[in-house]
C-alpha positions in Angstrom: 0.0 0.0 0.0 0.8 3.8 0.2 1.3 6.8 2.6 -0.6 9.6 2.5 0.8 12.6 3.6 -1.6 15.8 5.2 0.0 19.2 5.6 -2.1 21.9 7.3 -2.4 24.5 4.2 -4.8 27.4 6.4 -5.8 27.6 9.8 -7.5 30.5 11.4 -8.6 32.0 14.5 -7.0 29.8 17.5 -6.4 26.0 17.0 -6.8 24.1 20.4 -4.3 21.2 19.4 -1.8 23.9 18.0 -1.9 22.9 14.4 0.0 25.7 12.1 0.5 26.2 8.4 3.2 24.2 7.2 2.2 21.1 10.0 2.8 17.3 8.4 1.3 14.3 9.5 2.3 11.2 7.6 -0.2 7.7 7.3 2.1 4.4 6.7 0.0 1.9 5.9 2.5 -0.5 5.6 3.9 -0.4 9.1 0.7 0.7 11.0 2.2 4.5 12.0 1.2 7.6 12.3 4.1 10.2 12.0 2.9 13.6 13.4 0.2 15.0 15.6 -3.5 15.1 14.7 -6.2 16.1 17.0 -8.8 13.5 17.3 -11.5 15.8 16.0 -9.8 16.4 12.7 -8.5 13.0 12.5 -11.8 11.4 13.2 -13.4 13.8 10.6 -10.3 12.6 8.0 -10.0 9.6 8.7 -12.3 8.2 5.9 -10.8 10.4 2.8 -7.2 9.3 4.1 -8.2 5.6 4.0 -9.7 6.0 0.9 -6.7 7.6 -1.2 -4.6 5.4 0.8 -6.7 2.1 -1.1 -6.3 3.9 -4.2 -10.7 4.9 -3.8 -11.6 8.1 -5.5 -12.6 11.4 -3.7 -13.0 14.9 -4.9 -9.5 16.7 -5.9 -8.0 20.3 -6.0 -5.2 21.6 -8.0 -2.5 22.2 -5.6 0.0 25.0 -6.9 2.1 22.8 -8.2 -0.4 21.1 -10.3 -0.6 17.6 -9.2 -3.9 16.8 -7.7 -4.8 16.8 -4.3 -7.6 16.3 -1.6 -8.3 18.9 0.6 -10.0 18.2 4.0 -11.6 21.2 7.0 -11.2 20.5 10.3 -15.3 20.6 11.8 -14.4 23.5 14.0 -16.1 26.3 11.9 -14.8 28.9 14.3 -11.2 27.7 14.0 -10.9 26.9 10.3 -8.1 24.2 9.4 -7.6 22.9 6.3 -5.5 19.8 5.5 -4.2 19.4 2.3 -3.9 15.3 1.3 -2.2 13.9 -1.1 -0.7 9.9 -1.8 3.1 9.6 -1.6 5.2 6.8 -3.2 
């Protein structure tokens, strides 16, 4: 299988877990690890799109800036916006 990476691309207003831009979290689902922090609530929320690129499943892309395609994801906290960026890496 594959790893999918998540990198916070926005986050507004004040983050209880202390997510900032630029944050990575890395899926392995070949040795069962999580590398990086995740709150639960975003991870929870996630979880499902990550597990489906991860199993090669379809979900709606974006255009990252460098023109590959990638899956974006919001945190539920609508007062605290966060938005992960997901994308399969090799």
């Amino acid at each position: 299988m594959v790893r999918v990476k998540a990198t916070v691309i926005s986050q507004e207003g004040h983050c209880a877990a202390g997510h900032k831009v630029g944050d990575e979290i890395i899926f392995d689902w070949d040795t069962h690890e999580i590398e990086g922090k995740l709150c639960l609530h975003a991870l929870y929320s996630a979880l499902p799109k990550i597990y489906a690129l991860a199993h090669g499943g379809q979900v709606a892309y974006a255009t990252a800036e460098d023109g590959s395609k990638v899956a974006r994801h919001a945190c539920p906290d609508g007062y605290n916006p966060l938005i992960l960026e997901l994308r399969v890496i090799e």
